[in-house]
LUMVO-775570 format. One line per 4 residues: number of its first residue (from 1); their letters; for each residue y, x, z of C-alpha. Coordinates in Angstrom, 2 decimals, always signed. Layout:
<pts>
NUM) A) Y X Z ~ ...
</pts>
This chain:
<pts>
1) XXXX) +1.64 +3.19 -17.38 ~ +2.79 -0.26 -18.21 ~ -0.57 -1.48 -17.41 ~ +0.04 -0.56 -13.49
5) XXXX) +3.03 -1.77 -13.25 ~ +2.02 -5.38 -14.74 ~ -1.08 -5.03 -12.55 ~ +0.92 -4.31 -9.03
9) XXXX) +3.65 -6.94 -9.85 ~ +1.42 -10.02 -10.60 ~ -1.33 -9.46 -7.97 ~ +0.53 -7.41 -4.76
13) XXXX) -1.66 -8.80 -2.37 ~ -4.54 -7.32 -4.98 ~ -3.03 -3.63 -4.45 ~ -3.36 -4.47 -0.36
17) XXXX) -6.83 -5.10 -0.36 ~ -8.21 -2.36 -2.75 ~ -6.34 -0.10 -0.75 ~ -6.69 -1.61 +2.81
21) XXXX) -10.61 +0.05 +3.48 ~ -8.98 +3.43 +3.59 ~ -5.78 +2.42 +5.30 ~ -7.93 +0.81 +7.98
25) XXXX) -10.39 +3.91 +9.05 ~ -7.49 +6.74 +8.73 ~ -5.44 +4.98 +11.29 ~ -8.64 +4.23 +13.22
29) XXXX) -9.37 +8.17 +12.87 ~ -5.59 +8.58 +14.07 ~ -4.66 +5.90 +16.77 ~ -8.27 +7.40 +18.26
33) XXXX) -7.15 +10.90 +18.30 ~ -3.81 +10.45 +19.43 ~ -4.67 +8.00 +22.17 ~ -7.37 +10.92 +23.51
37) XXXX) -4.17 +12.48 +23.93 ~ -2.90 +10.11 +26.42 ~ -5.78 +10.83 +28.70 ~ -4.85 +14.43 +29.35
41) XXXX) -3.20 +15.72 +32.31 ~ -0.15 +17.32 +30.95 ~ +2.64 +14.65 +30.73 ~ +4.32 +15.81 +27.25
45) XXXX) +0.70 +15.51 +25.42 ~ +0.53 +11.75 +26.99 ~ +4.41 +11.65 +25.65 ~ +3.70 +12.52 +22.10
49) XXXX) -0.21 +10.80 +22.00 ~ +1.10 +7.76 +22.76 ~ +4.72 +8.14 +20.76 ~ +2.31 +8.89 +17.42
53) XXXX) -0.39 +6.36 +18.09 ~ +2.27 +3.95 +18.41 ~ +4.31 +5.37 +14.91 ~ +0.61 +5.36 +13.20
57) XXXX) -0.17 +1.25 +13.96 ~ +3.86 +0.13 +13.17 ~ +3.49 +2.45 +9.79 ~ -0.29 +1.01 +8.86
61) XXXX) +1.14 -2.90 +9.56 ~ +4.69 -2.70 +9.31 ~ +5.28 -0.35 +6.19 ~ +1.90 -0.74 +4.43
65) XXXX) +1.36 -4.27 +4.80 ~ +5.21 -5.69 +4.80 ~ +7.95 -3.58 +3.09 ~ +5.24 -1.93 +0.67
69) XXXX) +4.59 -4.73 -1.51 ~ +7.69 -6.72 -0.79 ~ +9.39 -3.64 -2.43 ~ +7.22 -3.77 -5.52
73) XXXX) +7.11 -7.12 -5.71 ~ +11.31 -6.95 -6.12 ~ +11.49 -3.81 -7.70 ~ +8.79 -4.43 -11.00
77) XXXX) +8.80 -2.09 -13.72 ~ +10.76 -0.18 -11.49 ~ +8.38 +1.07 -9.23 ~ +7.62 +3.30 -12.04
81) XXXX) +10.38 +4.66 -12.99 ~ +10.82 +8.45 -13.50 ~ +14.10 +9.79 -13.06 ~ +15.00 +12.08 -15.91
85) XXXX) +15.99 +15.21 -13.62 ~ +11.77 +14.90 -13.27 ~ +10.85 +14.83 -16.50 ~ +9.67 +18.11 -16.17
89) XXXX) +6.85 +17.53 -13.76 ~ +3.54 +16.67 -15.79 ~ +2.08 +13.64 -16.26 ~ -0.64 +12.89 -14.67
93) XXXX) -3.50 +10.43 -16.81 ~ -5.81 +8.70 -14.48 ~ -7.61 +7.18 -17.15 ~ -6.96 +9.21 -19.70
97) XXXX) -3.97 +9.67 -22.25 ~ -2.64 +6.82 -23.47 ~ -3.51 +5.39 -27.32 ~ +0.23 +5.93 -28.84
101) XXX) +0.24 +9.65 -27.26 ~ -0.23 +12.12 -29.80 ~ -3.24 +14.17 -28.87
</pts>
């Protein structure tokens, strides 16, 4: 676990890219939905097509691209941390269990 922690602190603009393919096409799938939805007739579909295309570009450059890594970048080890009310939830390995976990 230490490993992604070390990995996201010291290269931030590393986690952007790796992650910025898939970032890119789901808000392209989303701003093109909703914005179909400011083409139709009714007025409270325009409303809420343009109100989420609008929420779906200021969360994919504003959140994901700004306050995301400024917020690990402060935060370090932190960004990590499990809160011990949680401690019951299992962990999840991505790459497998770790070498000092018992088996």
């Amino acid at each position: 676990m230490a490993t992604i922690g070390r990995w996201s602190t010291h290269h931030p603009w590393r986690a952007i890219v790796a992650w910025l393919a898939f970032v890119a096409v789901a808000v392209a799938a989303m701003f093109a939905v909703f914005s179909i939805f400011g083409s139709l007739s009714s007025l409270d579909v325009k409303q809420a097509g343009v109100g989420l295309a609008a929420a779906v570009i200021i969360d994919a450059t504003i959140v994901r691209a700004v306050l995301l890594p400024a917020s690990m970048k402060l935060l370090g080890e932190w960004n990590w941390y499990l809160p011990r009310v949680l401690r019951w939830l299992p962990r999840a390995e991505i790459e497998g269990p770790s070498l000092h976990d018992p088996v």
